[in-house]
C-alpha positions in Angstrom: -42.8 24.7 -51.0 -45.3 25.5 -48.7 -49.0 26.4 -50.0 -51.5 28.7 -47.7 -55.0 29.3 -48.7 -57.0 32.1 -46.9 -60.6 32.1 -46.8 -61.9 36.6 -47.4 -64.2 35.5 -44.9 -61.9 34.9 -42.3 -59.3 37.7 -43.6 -60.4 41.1 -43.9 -57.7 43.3 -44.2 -55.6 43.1 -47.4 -52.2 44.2 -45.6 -52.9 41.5 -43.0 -53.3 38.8 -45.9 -49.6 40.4 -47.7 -48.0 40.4 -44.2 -49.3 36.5 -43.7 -48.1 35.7 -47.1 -44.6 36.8 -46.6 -44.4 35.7 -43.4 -45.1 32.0 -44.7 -42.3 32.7 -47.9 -39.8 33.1 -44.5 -40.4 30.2 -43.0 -40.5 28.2 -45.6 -37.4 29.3 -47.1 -35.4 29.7 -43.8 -35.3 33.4 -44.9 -35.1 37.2 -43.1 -37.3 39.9 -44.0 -35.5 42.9 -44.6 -38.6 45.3 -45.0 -41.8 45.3 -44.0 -44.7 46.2 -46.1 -45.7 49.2 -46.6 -49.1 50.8 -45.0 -51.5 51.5 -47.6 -53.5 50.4 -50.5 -52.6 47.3 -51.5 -51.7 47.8 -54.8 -48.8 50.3 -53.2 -47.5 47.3 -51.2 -44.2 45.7 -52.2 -42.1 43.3 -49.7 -38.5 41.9 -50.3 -37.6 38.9 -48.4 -34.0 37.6 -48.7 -32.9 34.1 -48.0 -29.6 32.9 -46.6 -28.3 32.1 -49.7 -28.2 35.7 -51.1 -31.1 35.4 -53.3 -34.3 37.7 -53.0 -37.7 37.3 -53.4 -40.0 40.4 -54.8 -43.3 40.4 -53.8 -46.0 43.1 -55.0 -49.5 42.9 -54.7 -51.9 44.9 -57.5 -55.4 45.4 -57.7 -57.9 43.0 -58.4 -56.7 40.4 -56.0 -53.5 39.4 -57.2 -49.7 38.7 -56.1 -47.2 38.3 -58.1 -43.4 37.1 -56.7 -40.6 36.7 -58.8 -36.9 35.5 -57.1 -33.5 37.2 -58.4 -31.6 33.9 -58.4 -30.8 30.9 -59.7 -33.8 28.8 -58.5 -36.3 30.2 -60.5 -39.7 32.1 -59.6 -42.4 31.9 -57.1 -46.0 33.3 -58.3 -48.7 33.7 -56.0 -51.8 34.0 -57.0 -55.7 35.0 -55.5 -58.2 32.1 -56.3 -61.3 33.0 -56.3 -63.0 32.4 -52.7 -59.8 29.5 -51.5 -57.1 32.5 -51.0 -53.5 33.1 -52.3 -51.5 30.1 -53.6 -48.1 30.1 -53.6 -46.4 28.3 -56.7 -42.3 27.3 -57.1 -41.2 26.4 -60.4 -37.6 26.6 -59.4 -37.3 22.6 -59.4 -38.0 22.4 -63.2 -35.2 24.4 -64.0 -32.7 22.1 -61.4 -34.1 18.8 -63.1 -33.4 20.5 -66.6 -29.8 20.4 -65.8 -27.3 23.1 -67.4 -27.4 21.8 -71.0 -31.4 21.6 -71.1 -30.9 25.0 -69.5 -29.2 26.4 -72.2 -31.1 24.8 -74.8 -34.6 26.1 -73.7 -32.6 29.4 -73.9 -31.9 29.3 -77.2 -34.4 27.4 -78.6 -33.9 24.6 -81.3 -32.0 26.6 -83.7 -28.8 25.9 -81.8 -29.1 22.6 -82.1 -30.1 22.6 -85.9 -26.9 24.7 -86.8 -24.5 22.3 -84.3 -26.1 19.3 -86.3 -25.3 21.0 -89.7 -21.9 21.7 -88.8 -21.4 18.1 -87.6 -22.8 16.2 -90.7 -20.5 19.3 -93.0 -17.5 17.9 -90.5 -17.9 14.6 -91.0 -18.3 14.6 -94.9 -15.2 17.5 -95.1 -13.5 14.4 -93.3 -14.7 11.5 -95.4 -13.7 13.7 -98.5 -10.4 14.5 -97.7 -9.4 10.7 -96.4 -11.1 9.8 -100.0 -9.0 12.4 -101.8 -6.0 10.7 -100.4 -7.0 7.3 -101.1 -7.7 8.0 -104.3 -4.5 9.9 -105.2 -2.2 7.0 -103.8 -4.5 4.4 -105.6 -6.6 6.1 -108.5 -8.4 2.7 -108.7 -10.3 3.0 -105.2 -12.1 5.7 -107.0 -14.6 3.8 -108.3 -14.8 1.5 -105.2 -15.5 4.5 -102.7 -18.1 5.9 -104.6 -20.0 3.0 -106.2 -23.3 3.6 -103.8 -22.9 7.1 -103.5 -26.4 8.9 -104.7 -25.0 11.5 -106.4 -23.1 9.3 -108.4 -23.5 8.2 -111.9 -22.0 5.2 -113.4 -21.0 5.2 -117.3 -20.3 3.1 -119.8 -18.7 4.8 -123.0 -19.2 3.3 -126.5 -15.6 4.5 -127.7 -12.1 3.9 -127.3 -10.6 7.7 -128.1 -9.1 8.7 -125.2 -10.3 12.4 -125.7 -13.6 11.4 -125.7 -13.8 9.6 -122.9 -12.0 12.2 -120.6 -13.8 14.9 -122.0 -17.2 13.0 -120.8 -15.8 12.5 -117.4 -14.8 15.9 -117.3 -17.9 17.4 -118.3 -20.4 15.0 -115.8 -17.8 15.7 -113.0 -19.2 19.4 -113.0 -23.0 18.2 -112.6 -22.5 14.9 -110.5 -20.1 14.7 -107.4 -18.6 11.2 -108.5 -18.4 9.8 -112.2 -17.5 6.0 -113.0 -16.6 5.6 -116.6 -15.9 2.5 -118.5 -15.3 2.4 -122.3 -16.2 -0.2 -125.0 -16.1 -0.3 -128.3 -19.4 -0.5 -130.8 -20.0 -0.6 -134.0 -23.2 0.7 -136.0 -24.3 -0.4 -139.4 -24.4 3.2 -140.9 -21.2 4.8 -142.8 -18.5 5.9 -140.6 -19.2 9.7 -141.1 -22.6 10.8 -140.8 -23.8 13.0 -143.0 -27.1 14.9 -141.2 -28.5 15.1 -137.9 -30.9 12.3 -138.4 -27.6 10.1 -139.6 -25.9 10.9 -136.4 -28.1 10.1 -134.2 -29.2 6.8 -135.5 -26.1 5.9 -135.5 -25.6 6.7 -131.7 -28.9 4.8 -131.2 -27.4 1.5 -133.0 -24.2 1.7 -131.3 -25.9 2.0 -127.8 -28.1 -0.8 -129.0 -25.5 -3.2 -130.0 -23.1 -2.5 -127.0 -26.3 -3.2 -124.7 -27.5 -6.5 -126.5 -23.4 -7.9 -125.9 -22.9 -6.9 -122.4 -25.0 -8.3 -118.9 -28.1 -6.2 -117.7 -26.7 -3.8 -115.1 -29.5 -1.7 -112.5 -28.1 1.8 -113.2 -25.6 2.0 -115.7 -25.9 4.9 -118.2 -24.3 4.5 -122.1 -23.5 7.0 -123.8 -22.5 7.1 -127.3 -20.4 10.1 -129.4 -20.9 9.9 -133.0 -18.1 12.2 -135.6 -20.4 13.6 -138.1 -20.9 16.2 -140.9 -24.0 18.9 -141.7 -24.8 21.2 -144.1 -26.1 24.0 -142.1 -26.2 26.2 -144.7 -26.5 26.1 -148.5 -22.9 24.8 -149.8 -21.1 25.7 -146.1 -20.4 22.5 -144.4 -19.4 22.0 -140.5 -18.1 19.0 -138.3 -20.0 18.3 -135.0 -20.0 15.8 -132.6 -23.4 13.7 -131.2 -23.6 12.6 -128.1 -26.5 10.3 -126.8 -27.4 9.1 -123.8 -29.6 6.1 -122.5 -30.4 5.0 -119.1 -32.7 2.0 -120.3 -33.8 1.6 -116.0 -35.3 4.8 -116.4 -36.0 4.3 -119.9 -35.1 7.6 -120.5 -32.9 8.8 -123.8 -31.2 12.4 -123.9 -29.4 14.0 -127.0 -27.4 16.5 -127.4 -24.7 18.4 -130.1 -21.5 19.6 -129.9 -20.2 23.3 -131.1 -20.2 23.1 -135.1 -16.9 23.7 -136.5 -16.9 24.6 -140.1 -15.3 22.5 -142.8 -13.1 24.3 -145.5 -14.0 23.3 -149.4 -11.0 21.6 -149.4 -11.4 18.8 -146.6 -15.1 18.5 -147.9 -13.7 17.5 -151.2 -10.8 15.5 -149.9 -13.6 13.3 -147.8 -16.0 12.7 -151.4 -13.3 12.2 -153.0 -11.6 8.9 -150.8 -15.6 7.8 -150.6 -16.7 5.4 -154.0 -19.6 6.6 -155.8 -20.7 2.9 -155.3 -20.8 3.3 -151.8 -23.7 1.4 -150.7 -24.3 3.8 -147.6 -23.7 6.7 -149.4 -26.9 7.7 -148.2 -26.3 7.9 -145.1 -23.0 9.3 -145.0 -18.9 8.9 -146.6 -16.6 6.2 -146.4 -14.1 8.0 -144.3 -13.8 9.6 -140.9 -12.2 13.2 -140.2 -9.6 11.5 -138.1 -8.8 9.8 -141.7 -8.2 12.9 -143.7 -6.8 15.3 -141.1 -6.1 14.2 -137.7 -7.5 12.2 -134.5 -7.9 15.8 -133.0 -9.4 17.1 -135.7 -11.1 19.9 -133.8 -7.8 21.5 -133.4 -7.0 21.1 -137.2 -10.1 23.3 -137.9 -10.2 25.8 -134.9 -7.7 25.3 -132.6 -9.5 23.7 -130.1 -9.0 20.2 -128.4 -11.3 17.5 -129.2 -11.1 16.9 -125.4 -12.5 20.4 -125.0 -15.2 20.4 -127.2 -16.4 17.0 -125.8 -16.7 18.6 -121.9 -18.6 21.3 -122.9 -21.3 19.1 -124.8 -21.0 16.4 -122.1 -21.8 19.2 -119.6 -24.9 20.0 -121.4 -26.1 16.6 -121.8 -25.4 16.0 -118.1 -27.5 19.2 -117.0 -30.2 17.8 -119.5 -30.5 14.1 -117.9 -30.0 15.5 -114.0 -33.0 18.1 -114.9 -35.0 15.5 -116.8 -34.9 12.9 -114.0 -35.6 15.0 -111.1 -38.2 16.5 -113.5 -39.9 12.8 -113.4 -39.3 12.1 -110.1 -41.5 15.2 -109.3 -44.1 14.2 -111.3 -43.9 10.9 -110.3 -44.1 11.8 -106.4 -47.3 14.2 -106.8 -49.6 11.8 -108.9 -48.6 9.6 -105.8 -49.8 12.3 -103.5 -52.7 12.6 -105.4 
């Protein structure tokens, strides 16, 4: 692109300097003027200059020494512009727009939100994808499960101190509504308290030993969570007696413990006195509890006995709870852990 500078010494007349100017935009360009400027002021004076390839070129001049031309086509715009005492320059950006090529074109048009939104929809693509493959995987094999989503981070990985196969689905069930993939494995522990807990406090320690003895007989493992659900009895109330389940949790890496209780379920005079009854008075851990379990006197499902409720139900809401509990609690500690870093 050509570049003229005019000295106002040498040019007096401001038309003559707008006729010169579009004169060199012709040649350069291999265009035709198709009007002349206009006599008159020069901030009146407007030129159109059209090349051979059908494109035009505006050209006005204002007041104060400036001209301004802008092109109607596809090769961008030519600005010419009065420096002080060195004359009119003119200026083609048209070759940044041909080296952008269409797609940088289009993406300096839009800016970057474009590209944001095409990279969400990618990354929701490809995990749609990976989901539905897993999903089929899974249902021909159910065993792959816990192979396909070992290193996932929103997965958590648990070991179960129970063999009752309502309380182990109802844990799974319950953690699968907080976390995307649950791994459950089961054991069975013992604690050194009576077999029905009598009080909170006699629940809980219980949960705690049976945690405690299940993680002394099994290896170390970076990550795995136990949980333990403990059967157990409370007087509320004066003389009104309810079953309950506890359910403790213990993620020694974190060394975090979270507790939590199931819905009560109240006991008729009847079952109470059935369970003192089967329990001697020599009991040695009478104090902490009776002899015999609820699954001993009434059923396994016991929770149905009393209110018509699955055990397995009454175990996924609790588990649910305890689940939003220890997902709150960790990212709680993670927070703080990140800003007295900052700090």
């Amino acid at each position: 692109m050509a570049t003229m500078n005019v000295g106002s010494s040498d040019i007096t007349n401001q038309d003559e300097i707008a006729r010169e100017m579009a004169s060199a935009i012709a040649d350069d360009s291999s265009t035709k003027t198709s009007s002349n400027f206009d006599q008159g002021e020069l901030g009146q004076s407007t030129n159109l200059v059209s090349s051979e390839s059908g494109s035009f070129v505006r050209i006005s001049t204002t007041e104060g020494g400036k001209v301004a031309a802008s092109q109607a086509a596809k090769t961008g715009t030519v600005a010419l512009n009065f420096g002080e005492g060195s004359g009119p320059v003119i200026q083609d950006d048209s070759s940044q727009v041909s080296s952008q090529g269409v797609w940088g074109w289009i993406s300096s048009a839009v800016g970057s939100d474009i590209v944001e939104t095409t990279q969400r929809l990618g990354r929701n693509l490809v995990k749609k994808t990976k989901d539905s493959v897993d999903s089929v995987i899974t249902t021909l094999d159910p065993g792959m499960e816990d192979y396909l989503h070992k290193t996932d981070s929103d997965t958590i990985n648990i070991l179960i101190t129970s063999t009752d196969e309502e309380i182990i689905d109802g844990i799974k069930d319950g953690f699968k509504q907080v976390f995307s993939h649950v791994l459950v494995r089961h054991q069975a522990s013992r604690s050194s308290l009576a077999p029905l807990p009598n009080s909170f406090s006699s629940a809980l320690k219980s949960a705690k030993q049976r945690i405690s003895n299940l993680r002394s007989s099994t290896p170390p493992e970076v990550g795995l969570v136990v949980i333990a659900v403990e059967e157990f009895i409370a007087e509320i109330m004066p003389e009104m007696w309810f079953g309950m389940l506890c359910l403790c949790l213990d993620d020694s890496s974190q060394k975090l413990e979270v507790e939590t209780f199931s819905q009560a379920l109240a006991l008729p005079n009847d079952v109470l006195k059935k369970l003192e009854e089967l329990t001697p008075s020599t009991y040695s851990l009478r104090w902490s509890g009776l002899s015999v379990s609820l699954a001993d006197v009434l059923q396994s499902n016991w929770t149905n006995f009393l209110a018509g409720v699955p055990k397995r139900q009454v175990v996924t809401l609790a588990a649910k709870t305890l689940a939003g509990q220890y997902r709150e609690t960790v990212q709680r500690n993670a927070s703080l852990i990140e800003n007295s870093v900052t700090l």
